[in-house]
MDTraj code that builds the backbone (N, CA, C; nanometers):
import mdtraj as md
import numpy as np

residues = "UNK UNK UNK UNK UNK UNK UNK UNK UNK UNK UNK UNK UNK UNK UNK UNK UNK UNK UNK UNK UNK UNK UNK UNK UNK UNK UNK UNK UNK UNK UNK UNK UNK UNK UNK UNK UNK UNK UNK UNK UNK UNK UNK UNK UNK UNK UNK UNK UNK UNK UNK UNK UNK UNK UNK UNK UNK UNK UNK UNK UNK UNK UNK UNK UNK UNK UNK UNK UNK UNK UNK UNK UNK UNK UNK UNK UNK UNK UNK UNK UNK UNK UNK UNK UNK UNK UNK UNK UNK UNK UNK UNK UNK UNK UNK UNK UNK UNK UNK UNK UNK UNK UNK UNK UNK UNK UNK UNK UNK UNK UNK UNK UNK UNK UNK UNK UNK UNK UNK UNK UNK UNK UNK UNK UNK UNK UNK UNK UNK UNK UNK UNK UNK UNK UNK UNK UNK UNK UNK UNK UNK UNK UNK UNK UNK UNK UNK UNK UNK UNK UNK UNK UNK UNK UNK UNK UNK UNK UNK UNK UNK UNK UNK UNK UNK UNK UNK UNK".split()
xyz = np.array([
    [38.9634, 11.6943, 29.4180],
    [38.8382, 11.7266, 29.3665],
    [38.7267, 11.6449, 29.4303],
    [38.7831, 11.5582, 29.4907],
    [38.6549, 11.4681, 29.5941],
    [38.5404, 11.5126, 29.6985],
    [38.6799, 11.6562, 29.7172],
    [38.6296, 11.7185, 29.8135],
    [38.5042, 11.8141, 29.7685],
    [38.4905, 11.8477, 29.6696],
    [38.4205, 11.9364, 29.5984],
    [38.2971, 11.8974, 29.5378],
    [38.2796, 11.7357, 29.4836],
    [38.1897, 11.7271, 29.4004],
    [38.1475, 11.5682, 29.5459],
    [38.0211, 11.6047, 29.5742],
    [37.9434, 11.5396, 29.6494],
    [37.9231, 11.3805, 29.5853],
    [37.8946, 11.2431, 29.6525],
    [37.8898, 11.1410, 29.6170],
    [37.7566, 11.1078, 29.5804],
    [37.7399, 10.9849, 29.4952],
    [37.6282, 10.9450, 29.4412],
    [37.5561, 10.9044, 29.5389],
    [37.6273, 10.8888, 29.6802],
    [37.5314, 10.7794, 29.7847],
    [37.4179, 10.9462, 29.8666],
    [37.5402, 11.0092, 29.8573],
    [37.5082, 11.1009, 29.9697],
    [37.3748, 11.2253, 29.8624],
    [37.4168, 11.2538, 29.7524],
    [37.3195, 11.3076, 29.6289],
    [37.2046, 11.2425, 29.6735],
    [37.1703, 11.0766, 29.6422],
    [37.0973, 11.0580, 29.6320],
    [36.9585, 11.0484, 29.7494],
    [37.0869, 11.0405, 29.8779],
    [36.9799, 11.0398, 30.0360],
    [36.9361, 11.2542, 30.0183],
    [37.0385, 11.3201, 29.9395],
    [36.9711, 11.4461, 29.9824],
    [36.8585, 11.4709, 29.8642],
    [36.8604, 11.3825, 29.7783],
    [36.7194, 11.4101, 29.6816],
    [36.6070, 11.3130, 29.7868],
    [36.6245, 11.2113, 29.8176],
    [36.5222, 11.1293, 29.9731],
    [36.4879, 11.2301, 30.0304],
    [36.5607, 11.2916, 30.0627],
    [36.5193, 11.3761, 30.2347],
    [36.4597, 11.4951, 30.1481],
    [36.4846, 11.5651, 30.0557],
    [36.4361, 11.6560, 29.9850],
    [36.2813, 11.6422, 29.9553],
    [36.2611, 11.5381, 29.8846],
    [36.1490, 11.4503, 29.8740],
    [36.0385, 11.4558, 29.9604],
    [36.0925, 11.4307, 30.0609],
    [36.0260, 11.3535, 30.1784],
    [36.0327, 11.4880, 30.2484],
    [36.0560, 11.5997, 30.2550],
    [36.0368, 11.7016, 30.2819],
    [35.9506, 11.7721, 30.2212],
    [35.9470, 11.8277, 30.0941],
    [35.8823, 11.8447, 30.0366],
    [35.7466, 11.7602, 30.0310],
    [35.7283, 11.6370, 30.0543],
    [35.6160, 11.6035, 30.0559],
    [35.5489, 11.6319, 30.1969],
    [35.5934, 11.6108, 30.3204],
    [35.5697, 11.6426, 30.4541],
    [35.5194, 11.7645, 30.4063],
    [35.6028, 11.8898, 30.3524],
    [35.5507, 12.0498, 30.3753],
    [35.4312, 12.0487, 30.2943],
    [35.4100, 11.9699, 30.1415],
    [35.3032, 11.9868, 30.0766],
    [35.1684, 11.9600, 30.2035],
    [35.1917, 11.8048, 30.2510],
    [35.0924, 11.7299, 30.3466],
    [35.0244, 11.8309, 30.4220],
    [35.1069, 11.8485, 30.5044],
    [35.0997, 11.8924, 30.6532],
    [35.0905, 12.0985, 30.6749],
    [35.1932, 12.1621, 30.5906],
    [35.2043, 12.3214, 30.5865],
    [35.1628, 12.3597, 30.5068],
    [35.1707, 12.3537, 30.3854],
    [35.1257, 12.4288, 30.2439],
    [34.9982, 12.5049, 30.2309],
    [34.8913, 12.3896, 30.2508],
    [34.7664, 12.4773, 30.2905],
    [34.7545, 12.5738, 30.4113],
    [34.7955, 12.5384, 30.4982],
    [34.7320, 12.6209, 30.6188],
    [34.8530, 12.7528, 30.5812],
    [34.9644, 12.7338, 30.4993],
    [35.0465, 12.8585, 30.4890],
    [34.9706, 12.9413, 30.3523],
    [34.9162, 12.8781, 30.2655],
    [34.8574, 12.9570, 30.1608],
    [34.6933, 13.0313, 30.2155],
    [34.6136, 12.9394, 30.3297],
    [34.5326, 12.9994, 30.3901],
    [34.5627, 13.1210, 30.4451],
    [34.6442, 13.1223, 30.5102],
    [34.7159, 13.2361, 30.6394],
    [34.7306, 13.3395, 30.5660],
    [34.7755, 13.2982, 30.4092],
    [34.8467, 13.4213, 30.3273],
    [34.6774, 13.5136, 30.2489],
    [34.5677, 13.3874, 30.2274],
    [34.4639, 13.4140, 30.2046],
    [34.4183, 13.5106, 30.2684],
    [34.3797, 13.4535, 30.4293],
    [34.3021, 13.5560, 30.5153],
    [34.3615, 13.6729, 30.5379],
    [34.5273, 13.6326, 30.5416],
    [34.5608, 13.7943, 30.5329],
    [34.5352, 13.8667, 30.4188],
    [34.5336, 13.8167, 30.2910],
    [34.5127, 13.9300, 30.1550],
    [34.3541, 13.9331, 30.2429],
    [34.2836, 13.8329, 30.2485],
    [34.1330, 13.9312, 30.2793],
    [34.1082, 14.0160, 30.3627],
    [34.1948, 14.0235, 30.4356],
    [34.1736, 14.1125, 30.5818],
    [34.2290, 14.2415, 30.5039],
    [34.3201, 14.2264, 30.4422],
    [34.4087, 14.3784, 30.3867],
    [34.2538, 14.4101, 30.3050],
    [34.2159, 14.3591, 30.2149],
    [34.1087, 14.4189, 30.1241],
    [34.0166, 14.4583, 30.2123],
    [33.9611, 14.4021, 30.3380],
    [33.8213, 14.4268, 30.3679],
    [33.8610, 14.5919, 30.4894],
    [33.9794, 14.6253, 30.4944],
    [34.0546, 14.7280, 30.5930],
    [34.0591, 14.8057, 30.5208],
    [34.1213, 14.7880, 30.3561],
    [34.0823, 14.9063, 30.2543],
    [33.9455, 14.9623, 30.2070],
    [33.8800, 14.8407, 30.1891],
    [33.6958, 14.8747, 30.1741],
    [33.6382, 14.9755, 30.3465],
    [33.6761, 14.9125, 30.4491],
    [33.6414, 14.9738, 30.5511],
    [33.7169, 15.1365, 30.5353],
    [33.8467, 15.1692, 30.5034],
    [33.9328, 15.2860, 30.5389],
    [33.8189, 15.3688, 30.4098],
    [33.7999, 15.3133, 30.3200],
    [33.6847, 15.3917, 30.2215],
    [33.5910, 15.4405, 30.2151],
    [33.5060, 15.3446, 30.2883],
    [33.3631, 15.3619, 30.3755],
    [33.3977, 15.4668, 30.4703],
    [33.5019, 15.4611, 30.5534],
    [33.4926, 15.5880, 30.6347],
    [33.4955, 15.6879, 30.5995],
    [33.6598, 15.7217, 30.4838],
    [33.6206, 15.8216, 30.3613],
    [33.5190, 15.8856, 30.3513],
    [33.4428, 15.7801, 30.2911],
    [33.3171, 15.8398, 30.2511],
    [33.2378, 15.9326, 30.3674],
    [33.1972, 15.8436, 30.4571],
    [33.0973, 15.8832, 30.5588],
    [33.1642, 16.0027, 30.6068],
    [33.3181, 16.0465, 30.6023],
    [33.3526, 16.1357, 30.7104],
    [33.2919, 16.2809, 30.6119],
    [33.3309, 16.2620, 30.4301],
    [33.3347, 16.3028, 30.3554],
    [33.0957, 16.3790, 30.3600],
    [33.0777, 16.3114, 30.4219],
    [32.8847, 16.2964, 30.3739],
    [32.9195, 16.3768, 30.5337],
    [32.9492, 16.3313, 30.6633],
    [32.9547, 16.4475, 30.7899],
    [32.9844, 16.5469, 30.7883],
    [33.0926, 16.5879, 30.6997],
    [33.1604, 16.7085, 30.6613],
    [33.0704, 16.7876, 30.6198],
    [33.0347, 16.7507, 30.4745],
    [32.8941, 16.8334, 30.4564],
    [32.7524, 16.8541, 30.4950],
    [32.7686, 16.7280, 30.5906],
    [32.6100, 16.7844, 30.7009],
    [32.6570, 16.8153, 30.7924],
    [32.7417, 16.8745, 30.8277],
    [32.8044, 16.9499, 30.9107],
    [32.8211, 17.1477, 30.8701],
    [32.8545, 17.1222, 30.7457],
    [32.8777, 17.2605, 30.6822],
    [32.6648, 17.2845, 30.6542],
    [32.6053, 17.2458, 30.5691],
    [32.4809, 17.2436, 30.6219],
    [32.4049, 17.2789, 30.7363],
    [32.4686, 17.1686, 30.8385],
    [32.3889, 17.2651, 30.9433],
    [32.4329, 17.3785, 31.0286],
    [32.5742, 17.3552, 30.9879],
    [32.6100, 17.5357, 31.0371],
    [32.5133, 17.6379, 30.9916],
    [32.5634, 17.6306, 30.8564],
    [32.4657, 17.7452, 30.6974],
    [32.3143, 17.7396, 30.8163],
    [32.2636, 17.6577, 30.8661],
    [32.1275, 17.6609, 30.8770],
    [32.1424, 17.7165, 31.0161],
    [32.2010, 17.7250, 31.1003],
    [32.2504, 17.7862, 31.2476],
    [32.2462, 17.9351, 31.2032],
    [32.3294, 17.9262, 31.1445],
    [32.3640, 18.1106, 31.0699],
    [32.2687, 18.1621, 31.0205],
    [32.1234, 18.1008, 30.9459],
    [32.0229, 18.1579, 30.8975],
    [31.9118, 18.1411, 31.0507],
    [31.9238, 18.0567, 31.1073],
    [31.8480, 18.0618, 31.1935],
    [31.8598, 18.2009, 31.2859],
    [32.0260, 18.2272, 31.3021],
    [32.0209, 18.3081, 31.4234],
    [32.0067, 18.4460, 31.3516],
    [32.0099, 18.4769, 31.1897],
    [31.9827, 18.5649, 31.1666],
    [31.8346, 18.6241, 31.1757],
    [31.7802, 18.5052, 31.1786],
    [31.6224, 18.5011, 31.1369],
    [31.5543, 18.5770, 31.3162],
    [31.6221, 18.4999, 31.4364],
    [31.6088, 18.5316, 31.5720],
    [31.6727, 18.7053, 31.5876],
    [31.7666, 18.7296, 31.4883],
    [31.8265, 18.8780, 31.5468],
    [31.7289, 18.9772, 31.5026],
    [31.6845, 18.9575, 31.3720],
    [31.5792, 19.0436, 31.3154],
    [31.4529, 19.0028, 31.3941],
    [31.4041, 18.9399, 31.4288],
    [31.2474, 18.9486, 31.5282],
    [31.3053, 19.0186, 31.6506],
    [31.4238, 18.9946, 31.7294],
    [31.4605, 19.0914, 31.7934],
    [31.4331, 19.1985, 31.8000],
    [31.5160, 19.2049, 31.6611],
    [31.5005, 19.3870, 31.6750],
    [31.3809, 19.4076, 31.6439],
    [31.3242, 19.3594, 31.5596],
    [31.1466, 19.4130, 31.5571],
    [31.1110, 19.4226, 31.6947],
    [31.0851, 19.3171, 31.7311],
    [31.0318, 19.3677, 31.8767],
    [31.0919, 19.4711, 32.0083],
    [31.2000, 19.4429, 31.9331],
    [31.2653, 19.5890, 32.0148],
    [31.2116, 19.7200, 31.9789],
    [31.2445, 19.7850, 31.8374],
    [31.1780, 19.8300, 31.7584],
    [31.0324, 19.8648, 31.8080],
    [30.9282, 19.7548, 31.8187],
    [30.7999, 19.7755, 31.9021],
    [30.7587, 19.8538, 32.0289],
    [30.8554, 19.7493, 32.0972],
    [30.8168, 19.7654, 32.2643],
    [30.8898, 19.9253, 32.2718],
    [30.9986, 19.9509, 32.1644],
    [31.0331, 20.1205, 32.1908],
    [30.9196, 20.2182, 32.1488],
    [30.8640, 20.1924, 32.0012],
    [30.7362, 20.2567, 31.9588],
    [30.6135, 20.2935, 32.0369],
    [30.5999, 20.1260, 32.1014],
    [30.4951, 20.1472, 32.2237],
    [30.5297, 20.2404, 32.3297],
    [30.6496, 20.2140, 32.3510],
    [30.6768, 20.3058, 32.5095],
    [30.6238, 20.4589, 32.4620],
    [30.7184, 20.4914, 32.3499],
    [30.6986, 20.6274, 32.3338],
    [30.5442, 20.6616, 32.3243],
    [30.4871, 20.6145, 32.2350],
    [30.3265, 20.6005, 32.2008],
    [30.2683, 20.6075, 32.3754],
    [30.2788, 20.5433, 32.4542],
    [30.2274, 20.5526, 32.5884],
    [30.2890, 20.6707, 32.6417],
    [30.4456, 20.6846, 32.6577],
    [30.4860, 20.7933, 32.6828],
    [30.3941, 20.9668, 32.6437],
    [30.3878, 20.9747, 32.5224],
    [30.3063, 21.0640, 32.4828],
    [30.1885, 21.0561, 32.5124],
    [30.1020, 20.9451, 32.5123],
    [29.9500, 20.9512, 32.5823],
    [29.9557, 21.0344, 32.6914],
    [30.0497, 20.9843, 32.7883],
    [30.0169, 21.0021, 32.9357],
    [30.0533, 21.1343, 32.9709],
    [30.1722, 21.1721, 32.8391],
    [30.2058, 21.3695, 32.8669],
    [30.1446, 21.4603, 32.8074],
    [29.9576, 21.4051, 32.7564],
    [29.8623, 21.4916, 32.6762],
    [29.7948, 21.4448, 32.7713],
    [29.7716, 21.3627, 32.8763],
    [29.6493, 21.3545, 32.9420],
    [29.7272, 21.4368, 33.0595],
    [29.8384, 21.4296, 33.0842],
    [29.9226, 21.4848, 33.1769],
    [29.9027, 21.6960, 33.1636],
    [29.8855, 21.7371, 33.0478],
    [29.8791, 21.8493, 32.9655],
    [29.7194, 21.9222, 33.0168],
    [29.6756, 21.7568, 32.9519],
    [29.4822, 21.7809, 32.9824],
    [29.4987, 21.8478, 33.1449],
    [29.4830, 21.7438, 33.2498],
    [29.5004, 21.7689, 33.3375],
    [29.5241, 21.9500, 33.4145],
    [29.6894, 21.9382, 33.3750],
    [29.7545, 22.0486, 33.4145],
    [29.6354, 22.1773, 33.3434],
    [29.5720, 22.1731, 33.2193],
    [29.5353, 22.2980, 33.1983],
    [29.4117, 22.3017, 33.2522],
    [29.2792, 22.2247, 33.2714],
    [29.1908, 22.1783, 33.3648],
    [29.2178, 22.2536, 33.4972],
    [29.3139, 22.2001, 33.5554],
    [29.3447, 22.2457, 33.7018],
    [29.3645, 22.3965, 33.6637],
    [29.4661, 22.4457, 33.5876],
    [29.4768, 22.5963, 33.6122],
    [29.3574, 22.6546, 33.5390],
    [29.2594, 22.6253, 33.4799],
    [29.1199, 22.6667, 33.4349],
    [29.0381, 22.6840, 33.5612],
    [29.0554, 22.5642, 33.6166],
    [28.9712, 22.5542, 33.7658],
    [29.0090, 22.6797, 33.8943],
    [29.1597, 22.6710, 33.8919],
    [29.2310, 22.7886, 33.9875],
    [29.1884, 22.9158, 33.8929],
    [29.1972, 22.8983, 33.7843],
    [29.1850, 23.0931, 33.7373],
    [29.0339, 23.1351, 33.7449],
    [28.9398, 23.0340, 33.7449],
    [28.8226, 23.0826, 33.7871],
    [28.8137, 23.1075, 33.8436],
    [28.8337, 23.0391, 34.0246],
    [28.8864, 23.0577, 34.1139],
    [28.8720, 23.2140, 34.1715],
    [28.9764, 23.2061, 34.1049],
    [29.1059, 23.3728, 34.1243],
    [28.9742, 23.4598, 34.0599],
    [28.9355, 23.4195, 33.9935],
    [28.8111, 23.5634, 33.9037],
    [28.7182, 23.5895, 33.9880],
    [28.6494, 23.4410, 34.0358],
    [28.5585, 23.4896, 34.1519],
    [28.5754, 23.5524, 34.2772],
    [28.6802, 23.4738, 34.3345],
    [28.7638, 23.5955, 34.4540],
    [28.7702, 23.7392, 34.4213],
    [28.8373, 23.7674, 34.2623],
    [28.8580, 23.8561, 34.2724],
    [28.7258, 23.9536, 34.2145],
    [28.6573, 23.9124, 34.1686],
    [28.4997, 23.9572, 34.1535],
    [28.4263, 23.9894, 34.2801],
    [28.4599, 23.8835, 34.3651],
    [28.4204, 23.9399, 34.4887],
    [28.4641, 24.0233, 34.6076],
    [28.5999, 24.0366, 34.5811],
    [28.7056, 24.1106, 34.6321],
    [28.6284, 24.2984, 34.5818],
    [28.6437, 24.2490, 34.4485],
    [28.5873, 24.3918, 34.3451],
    [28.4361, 24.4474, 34.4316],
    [28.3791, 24.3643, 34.4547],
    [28.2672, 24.3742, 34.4976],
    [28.2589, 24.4591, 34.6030],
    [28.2919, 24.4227, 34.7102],
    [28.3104, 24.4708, 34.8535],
    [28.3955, 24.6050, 34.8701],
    [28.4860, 24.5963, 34.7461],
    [28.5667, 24.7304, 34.7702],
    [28.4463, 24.8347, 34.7224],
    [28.3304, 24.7660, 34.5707],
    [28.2770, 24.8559, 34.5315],
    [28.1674, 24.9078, 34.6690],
    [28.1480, 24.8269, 34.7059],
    [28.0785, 24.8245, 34.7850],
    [28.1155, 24.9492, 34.9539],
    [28.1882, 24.9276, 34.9765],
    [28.2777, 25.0215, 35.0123],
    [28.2954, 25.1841, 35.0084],
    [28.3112, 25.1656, 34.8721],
    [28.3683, 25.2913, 34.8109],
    [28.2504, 25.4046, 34.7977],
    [28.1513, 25.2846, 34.7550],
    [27.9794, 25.3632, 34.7489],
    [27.9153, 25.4214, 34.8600],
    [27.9987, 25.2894, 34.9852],
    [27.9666, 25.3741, 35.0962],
    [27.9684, 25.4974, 35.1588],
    [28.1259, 25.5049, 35.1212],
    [28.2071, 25.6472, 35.1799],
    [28.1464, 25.6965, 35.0928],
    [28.0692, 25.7244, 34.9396],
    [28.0651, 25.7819, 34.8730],
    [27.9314, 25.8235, 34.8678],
    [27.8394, 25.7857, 34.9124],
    [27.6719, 25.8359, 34.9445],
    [27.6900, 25.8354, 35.1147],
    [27.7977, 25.8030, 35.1613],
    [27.7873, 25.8076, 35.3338],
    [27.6740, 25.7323, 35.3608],
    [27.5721, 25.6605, 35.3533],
    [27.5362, 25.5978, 35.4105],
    [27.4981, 25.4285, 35.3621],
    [27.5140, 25.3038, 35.4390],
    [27.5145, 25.1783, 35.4119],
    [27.3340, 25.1551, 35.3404],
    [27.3814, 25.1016, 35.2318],
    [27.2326, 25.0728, 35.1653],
    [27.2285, 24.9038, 35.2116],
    [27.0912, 24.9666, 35.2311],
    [27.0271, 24.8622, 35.2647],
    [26.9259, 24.7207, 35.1640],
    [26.9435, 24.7492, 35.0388],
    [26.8552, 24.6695, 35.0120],
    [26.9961, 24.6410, 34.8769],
    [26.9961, 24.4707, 34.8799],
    [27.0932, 24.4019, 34.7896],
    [27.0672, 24.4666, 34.6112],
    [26.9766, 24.4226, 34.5538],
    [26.9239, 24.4918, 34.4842],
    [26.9940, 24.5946, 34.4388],
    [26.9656, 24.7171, 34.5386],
    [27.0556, 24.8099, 34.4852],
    [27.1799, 24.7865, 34.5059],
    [27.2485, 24.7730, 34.5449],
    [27.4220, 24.7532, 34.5636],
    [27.4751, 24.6629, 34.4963],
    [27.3861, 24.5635, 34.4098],
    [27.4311, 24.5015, 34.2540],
    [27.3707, 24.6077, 34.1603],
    [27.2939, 24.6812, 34.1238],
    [27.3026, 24.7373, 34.0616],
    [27.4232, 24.8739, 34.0267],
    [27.4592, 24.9236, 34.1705],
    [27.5359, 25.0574, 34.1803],
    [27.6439, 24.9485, 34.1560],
    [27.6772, 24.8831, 34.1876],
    [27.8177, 24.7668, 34.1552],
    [27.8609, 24.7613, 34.0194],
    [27.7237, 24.6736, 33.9252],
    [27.7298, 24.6866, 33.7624],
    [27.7559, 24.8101, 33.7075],
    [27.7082, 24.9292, 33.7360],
    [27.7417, 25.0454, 33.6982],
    [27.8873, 25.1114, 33.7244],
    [27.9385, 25.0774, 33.8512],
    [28.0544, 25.0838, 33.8506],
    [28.1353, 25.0270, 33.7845],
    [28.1269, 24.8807, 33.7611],
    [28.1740, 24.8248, 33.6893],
    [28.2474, 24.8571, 33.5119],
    [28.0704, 24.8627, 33.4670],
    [28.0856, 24.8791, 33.3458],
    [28.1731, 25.0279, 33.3096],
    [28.1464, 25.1299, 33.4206],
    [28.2377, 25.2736, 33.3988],
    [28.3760, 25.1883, 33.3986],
    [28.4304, 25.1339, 33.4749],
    [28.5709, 25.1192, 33.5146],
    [28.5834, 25.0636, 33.3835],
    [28.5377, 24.9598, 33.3368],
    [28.5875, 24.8775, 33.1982],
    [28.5777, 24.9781, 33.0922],
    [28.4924, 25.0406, 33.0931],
    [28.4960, 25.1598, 32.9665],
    [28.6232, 25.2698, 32.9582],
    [28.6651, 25.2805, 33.0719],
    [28.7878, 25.3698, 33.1309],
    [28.8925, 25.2609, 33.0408],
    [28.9002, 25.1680, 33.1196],
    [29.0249, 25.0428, 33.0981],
    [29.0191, 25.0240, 32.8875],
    [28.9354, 25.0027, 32.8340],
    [28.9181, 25.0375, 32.6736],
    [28.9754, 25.1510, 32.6587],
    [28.8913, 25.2463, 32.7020],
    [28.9202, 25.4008, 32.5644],
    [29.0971, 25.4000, 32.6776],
    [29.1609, 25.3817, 32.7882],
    [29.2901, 25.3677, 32.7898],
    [29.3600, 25.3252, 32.7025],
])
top = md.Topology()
chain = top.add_chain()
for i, resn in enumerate(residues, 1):
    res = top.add_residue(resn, chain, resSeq=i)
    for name in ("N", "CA", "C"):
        top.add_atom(name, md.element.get_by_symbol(name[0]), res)
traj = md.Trajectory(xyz[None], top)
């Protein structure tokens, strides 16, 4: 049993050295190991306050993010409708000019054939003329000489032929 139960000499150097250990670790480690354990609990807290703060902020981007989409989406609705208005316009206008220019285009065209059918009346007034003229000839056989009369025998012809052309 000697073997088993340790001696009073040797007990008492391992309560010494125990001692004297324990006092060394109080001295010399204790603090700087309860510091170490300090700064680390503070570092863990100030990593959780930080991981929170980001939380947050990512949480406040998120929704000024969804915000300024919403405001993108009203904006570009706001740009599609002046669009089309002015599309809308510049088509109104065209046509609006379009039509001006195919009533002055109208004007024109009937002007000109007003101008040609007069034209054509006087030619053919004077065409009328010369045949009447003509015809009076062969028809008294001889060329009169004074204008005068040959507008008058003309009008008279005239007015017979149109009276014919009626009671037809």
């Amino acid at each position: 049993m000697d073997l088993v139960l340790p001696g009073i000499g040797l007990t008492f150097w391992m309560v010494v050295v125990f001692g004297l250990l324990l006092f060394l670790l109080k001295k010399f480690a204790w603090k700087p190991i309860l510091s170490a354990l300090k700064d680390r609990e503070n570092s863990i807290e100030e990593a959780l306050k930080s991981a929170e703060e980001a939380k947050t902020q990512l949480t406040k981007l998120k929704s000024d993010n969804e915000a300024l989409y919403k405001q993108a989406r009203e904006d570009r609705d706001v740009m599609m409708n002046e669009a089309k208005l002015m599309k809308d316009n510049i088509i109104n206008e065209a046509k609006k000019s379009a039509e001006a220019e195919g009533k002055k285009m109208i004007v024109k065209a009937t002007e000109e054939i007003e101008k040609q059918k007069a034209n054509a009346i006087a030619e053919l007034k004077g065409q009328v003329a010369e045949m009447s003229v003509s015809i009076a000839e062969k028809l008294i056989g001889n060329q009169l000489s004074d204008n005068q009369q040959q507008k008058e025998i003309i009008n008279n012809q005239i007015n017979i032929l149109k009276n014919q052309q009626v009671n037809a």
